[in-house]
matplotlib code that plots the C-alpha trace (Angstrom):
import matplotlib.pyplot as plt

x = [-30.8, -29.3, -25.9, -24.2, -23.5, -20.3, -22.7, -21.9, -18.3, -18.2, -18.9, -16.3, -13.9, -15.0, -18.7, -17.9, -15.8, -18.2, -21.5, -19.8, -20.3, -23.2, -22.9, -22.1, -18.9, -19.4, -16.7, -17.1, -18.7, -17.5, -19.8, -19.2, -20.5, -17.9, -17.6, -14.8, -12.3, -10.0, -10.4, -7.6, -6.9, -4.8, -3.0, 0.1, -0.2, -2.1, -0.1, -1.8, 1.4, 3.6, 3.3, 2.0, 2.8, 2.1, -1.4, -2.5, -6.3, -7.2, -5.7, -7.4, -10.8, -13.5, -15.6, -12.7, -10.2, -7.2, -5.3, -2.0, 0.7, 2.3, 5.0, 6.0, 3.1, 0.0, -3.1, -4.5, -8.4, -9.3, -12.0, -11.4, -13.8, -13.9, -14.4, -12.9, -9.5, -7.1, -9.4, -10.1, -11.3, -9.1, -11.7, -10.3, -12.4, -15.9, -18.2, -18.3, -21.7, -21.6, -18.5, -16.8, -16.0, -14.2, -12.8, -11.8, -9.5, -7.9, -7.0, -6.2, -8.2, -12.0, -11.7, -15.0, -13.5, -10.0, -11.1, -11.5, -10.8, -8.1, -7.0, -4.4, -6.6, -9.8, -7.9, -6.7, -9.8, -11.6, -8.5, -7.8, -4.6, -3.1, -5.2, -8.2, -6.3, -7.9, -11.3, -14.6, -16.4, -19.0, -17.5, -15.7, -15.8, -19.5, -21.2, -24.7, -26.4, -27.1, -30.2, -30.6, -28.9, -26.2, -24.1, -20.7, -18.2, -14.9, -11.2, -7.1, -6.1, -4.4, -0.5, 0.5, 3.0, 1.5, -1.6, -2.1, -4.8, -7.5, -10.3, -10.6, -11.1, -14.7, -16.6, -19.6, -19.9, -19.9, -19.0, -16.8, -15.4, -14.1, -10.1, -7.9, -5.8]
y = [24.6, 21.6, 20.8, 20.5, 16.7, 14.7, 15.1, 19.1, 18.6, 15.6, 18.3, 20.0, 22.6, 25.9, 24.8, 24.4, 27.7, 29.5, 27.5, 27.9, 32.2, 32.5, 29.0, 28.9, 27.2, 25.8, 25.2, 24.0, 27.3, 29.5, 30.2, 32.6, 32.9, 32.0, 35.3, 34.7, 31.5, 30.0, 27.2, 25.0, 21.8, 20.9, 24.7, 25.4, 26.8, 23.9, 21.8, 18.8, 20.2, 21.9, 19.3, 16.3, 14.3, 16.9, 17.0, 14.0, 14.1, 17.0, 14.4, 11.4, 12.5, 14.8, 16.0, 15.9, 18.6, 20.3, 21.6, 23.0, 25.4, 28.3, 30.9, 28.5, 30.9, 30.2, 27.1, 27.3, 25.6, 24.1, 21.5, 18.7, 18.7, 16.3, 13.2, 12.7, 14.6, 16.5, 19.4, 21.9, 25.1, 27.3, 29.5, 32.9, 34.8, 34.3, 36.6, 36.0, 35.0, 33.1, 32.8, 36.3, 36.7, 33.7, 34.4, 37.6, 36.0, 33.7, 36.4, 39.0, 41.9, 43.1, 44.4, 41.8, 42.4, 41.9, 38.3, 36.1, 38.2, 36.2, 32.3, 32.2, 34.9, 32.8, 29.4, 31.4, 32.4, 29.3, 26.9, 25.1, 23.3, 20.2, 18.1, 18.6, 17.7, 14.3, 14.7, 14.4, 17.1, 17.0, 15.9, 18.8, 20.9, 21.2, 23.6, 24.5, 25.2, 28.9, 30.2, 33.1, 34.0, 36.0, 38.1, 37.0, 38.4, 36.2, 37.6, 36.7, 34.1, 36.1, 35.6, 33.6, 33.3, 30.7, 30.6, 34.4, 34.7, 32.4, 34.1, 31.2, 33.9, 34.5, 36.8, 37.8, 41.3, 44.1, 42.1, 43.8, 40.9, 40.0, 39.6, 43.0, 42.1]
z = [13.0, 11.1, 10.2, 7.4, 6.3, 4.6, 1.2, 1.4, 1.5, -1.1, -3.9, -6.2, -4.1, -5.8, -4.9, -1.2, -0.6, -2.0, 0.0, 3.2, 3.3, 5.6, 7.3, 10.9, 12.5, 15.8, 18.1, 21.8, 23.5, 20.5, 17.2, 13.8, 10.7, 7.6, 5.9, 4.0, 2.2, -0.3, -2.1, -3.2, -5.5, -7.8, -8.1, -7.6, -4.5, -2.6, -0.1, -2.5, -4.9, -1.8, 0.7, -0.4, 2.9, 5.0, 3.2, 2.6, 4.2, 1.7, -1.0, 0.0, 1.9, 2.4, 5.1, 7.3, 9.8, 8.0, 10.5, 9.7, 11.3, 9.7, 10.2, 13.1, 14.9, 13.4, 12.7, 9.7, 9.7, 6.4, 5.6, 2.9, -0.1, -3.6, -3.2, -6.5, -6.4, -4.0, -2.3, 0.8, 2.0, 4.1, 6.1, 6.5, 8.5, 11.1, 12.4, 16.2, 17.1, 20.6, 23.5, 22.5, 25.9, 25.6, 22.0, 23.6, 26.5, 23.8, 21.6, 24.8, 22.7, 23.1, 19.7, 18.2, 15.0, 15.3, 16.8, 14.0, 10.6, 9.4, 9.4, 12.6, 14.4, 13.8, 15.2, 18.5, 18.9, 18.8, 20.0, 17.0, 17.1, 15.7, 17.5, 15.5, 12.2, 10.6, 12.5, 10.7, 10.6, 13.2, 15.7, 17.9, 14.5, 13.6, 10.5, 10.8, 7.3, 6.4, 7.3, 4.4, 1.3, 1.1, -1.6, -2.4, -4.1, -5.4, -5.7, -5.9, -2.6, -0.2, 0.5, -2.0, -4.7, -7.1, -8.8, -8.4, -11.0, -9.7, -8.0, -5.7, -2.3, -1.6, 1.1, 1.9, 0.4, 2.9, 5.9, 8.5, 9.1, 6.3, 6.7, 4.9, 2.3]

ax = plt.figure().add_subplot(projection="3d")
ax.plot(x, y, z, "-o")
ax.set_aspect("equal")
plt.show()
């Protein structure tokens, strides 16, 4: 199955969050389907407007690792999109597909679908850190194109305090896996 290539991520922000439902994110032994994620630009709730320093790869690139650290718990995976302005994807939730056993040790539950439904479950689970943050994609973080269609549905970000009224979260419709709000 082929990857995705910088092209895919080059595109406007919207456009990528919503292509990414059904694509498959590969990480060392560990593989899921994207099922659900936020887009985020020039709103202000993106760390393009909150933390400009701290963001600067989603600002000036795209195609690349966004790795951030919340709560002073949690890593947060994003991908950087738009070439032409401030842009990335926040992927919220996978379906596990390959190394669940392992997913399963990281996250110390057999519970498949509390594994990766939800941004800081979904780095545990496939141990993303900081150290991924700046890396092209394809490297260590791959994205293998979709193979079938699949219905999305878009609605309000998730935890936030600005920009409540874009419907910049998608999903695939129906998905267990999908994150709760």
């Amino acid at each position: 199955m082929a990857y995705v290539t910088s092209r895919f991520f080059a595109r406007d922000t919207i456009e990528v969050a919503r292509d990414l439902i059904g694509t498959v994110l590969v990480v060392g032994p560990c593989e899921g389907r994207i099922v659900e994620t936020e887009a985020y630009t020039t709103d202000a709730a993106s760390h393009s407007v909150t933390r400009p320093r701290q963001a600067i790869a989603m600002q000036q690139t795209s195609g690349r690792v966004y790795v951030y650290f919340i709560y002073g718990m949690y890593y947060c995976l994003n991908f950087t999109t738009d070439r032409d302005g401030p842009g990335a994807v926040l992927i919220r939730a996978v379906e596990p597909l390959r190394g669940i056993e392992v997913m399963c040790e990281r996250r110390r539950t057999d519970e498949t679908k509390k594994l990766a439904s939800g941004p800081g479950r979904l780095c545990q689970a496939f141990a993303i850190d900081l150290g991924f943050n700046g890396e092209r994609i394809g490297e260590r973080i791959k994205v293998r194109a979709r193979r079938a269609t699949v219905e999305v549905a878009t609605s309000r970000r998730i935890g936030i305090s600005k920009a409540v009224e874009l419907d910049w979260r998608f999903y695939e419709i129906g998905n267990p896996f999908v994150s709760g709000r």
